[in-house]
N, C-alpha and C positions, 0 to 999 in steps of 0.2 A: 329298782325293777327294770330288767330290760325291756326294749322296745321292739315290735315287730315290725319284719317286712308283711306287705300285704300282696296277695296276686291274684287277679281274676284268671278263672278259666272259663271257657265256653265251648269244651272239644275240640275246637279247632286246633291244626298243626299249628297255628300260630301264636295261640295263646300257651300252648307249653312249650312253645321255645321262652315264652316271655317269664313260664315258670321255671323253665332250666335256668334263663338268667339270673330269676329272682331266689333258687335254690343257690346258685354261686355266692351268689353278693352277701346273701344272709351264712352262707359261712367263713365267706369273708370277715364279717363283720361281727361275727360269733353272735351274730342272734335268731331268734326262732322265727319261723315261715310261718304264717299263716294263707291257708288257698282257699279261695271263694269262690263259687258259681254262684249266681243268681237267679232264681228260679222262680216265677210265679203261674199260678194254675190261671192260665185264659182260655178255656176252649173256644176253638174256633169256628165258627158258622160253615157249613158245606157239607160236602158228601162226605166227607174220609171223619171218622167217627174216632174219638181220642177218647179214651182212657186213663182218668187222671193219676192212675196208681202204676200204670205205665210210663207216664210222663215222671212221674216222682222218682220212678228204679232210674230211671236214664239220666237225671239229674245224678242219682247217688252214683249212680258208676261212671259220669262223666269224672268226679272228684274219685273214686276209687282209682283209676285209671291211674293220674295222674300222679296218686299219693303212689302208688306203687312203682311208681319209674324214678320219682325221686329219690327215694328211700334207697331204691337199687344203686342209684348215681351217687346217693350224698350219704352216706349211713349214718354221719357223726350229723344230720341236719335234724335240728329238734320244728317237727312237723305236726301242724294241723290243717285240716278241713273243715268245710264248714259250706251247705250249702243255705244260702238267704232267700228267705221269701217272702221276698220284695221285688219293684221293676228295680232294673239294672241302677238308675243311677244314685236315686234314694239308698239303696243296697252299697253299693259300693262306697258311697260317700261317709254312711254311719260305721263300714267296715275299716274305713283311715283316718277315722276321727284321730287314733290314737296310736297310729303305723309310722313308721321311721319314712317309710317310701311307701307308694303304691304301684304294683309294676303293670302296666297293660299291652299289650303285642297289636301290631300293628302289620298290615300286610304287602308294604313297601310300599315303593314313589305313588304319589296321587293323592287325592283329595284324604283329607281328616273323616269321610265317611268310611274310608278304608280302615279304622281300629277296629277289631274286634267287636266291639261292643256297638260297631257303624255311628251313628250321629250323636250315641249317648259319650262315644267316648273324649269327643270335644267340649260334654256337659259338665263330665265328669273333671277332665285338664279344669278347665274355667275354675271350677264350684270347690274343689278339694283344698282342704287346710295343709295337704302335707303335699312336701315332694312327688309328682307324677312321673314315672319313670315309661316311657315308649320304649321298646324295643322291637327292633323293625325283622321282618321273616324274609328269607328270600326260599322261594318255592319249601314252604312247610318249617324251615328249620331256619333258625338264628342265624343273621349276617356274621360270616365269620372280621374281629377285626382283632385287633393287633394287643397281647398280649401288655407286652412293653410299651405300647403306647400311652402318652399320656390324657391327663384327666384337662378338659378346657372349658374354663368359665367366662360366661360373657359379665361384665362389670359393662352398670350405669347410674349415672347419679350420685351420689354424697354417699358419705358412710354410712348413714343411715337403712337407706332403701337398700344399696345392695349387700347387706348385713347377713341375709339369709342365704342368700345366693351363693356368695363366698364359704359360709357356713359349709353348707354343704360338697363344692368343689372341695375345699380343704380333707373333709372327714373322707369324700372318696378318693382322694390323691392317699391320704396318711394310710388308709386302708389296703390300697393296692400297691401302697410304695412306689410309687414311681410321681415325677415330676408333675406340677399341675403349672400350664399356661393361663395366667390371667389376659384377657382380652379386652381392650378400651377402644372402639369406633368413635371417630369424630369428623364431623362434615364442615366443610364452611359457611358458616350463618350467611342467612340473607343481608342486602344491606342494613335492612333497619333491625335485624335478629339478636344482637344483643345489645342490653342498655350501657350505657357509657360507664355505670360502676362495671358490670362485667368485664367490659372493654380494658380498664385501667387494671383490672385483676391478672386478666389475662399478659399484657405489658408487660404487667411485675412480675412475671414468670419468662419473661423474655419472647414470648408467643403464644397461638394458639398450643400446638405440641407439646412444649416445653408443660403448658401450664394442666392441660389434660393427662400428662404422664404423672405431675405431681397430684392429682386427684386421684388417678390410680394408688400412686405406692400408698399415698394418706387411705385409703380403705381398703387396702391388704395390710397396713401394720399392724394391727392386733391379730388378724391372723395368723401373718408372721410367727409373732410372739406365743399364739397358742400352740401352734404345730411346728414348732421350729426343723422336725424333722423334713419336713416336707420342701422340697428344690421347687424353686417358684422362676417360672420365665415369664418377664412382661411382655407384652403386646400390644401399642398402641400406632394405629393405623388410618390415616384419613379414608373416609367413606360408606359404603352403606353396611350398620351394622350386622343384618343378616348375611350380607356377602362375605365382611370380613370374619365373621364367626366360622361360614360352613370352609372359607379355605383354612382356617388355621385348625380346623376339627376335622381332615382327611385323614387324615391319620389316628384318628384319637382314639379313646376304648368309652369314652364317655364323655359326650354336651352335658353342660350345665345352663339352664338358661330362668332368666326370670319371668314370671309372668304379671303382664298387666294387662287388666279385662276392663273393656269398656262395653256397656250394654247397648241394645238398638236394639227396633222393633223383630230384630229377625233372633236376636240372643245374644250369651253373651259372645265379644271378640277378646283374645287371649293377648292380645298384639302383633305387631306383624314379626319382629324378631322371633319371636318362638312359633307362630306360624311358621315361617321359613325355613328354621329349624327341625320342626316336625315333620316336615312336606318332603326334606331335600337330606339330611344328614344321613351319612350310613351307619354310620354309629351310634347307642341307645340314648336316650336324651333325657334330660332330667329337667322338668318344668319345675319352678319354684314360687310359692306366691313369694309374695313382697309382702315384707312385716310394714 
């Protein structure tokens, strides 16, 4: 059974730039679209008197709208609609329980209340099982970037943790043909920052560098092996990894990044690498939990 792309809309010019992306990608990928709006009946207290069978048409032609500029753009795109009534993020979340990606539009630089969805859509990054895909608007319409560019995955950790993450850089490099940059950030630990096994590991690789790039290629080799079509350029860089990521993603057509959430009394945090990411990249980004 194939799997779906997922896309919110909300009328906004920015959310169907995020569904032109997500009309691309999914025939990129030859699989079917599904569009959501999220719509639930609140009337609101005040003068201005709502109608909730008004409210209801506006939701359906917010999604009529849309389906029909796809369909014109993408003819061979196998499409549905669907408006959910539910709040946004409950809505959207049960809608990628089972999506390949979920695409959201975002309306350039500045805070994460700037997604479309405003606060819900940092709820949404945190809380979702699948790939979150931001795609950033510049005045109404999609940032143009670079066809030919390649696809750049941030790598952290052991094989293990960035398992998914690579997963998915891979599938969208093999997808679009073209090269995917793996990227590995490393700082220098504190004095006391690693333990003397580390220390001796690190050695045996001849240095920190040496021993950090061999961590890399060890969790792209199955990769490797699954996509062998796919031209892999490494990148490992001392320093902070948001920085090194957003320079080697200027040029890119797609961030890959992972996400790690830690909670606090204010919600959850994503981390700051994908933070940074989301804040600062011109090009669409692709948040990943970590298996």
């Amino acid at each position: 059974m194939k799997r779906t792309l997922v896309v919110a809309v909300d009328g906004s010019p920015q959310s169907r730039a995020a569904a032109d992306w997500a009309a691309r990608e999914a025939v990129r990928r030859d699989v079917p679209l599904h569009v959501v709006h999220a719509w639930l009946w609140q009337p609101l207290a005040g003068p201005i008197v709502q109608d909730r069978d008004t409210e209801a048409h506006r939701a359906d032609d917010i999604l009529n709208e849309v389906e029909a500029e796809l369909t014109h753009r993408y003819p061979e795109l196998g499409l549905t609609a669907e408006v959910l009534s539910d709040a946004p993020v409950p809505a959207l979340l049960r809608a990628a329980e089972d999506a390949e990606l979920l695409v959201i539009g975002t309306r350039g630089h500045g805070a994460l209340v700037g997604f479309l969805l405003g606060s819900y859509g940092r709820q949404v990054i945190a809380a979702a099982e699948c790939p979150v895909v931001s795609v950033r608007s510049a005045h109404g319409g999609p940032v143009a970037v670079p066809e030919e560019g390649e696809v750049v995955v941030g790598q952290q950790g052991g094989v293990e943790e960035s398992a998914e993450v690579l997963r998915v850089g891979f599938e969208a490099a093999a997808a679009r043909r073209v090269p995917l940059r793996a990227v590995r950030a490393w700082s220098l630990p504190p004095v006391y920052g690693y333990s003397p096994g580390s220390m001796w590991i690190a050695d045996r690789f001849g240095g920190l560098e040496p021993y950090e790039r061999a961590a890399l290629e060890q969790a792209l080799e199955p990769w490797r092996l699954k996509y062998p079509e796919v031209d892999v350029v490494t990148h490992v860089e001392q320093g902070s990894a948001g920085h090194v990521l957003l320079t080697a993603a200027s040029d890119a057509q797609l961030l890959v990044v992972g996400r790690r959430v830690r909670e606090s009394a204010l919600g959850a945090h994503i981390g700051s690498v994908a933070h940074a990411a989301l804040h600062h990249a011109v090009c669409p980004v692709a948040v990943v939990p970590h298996a």
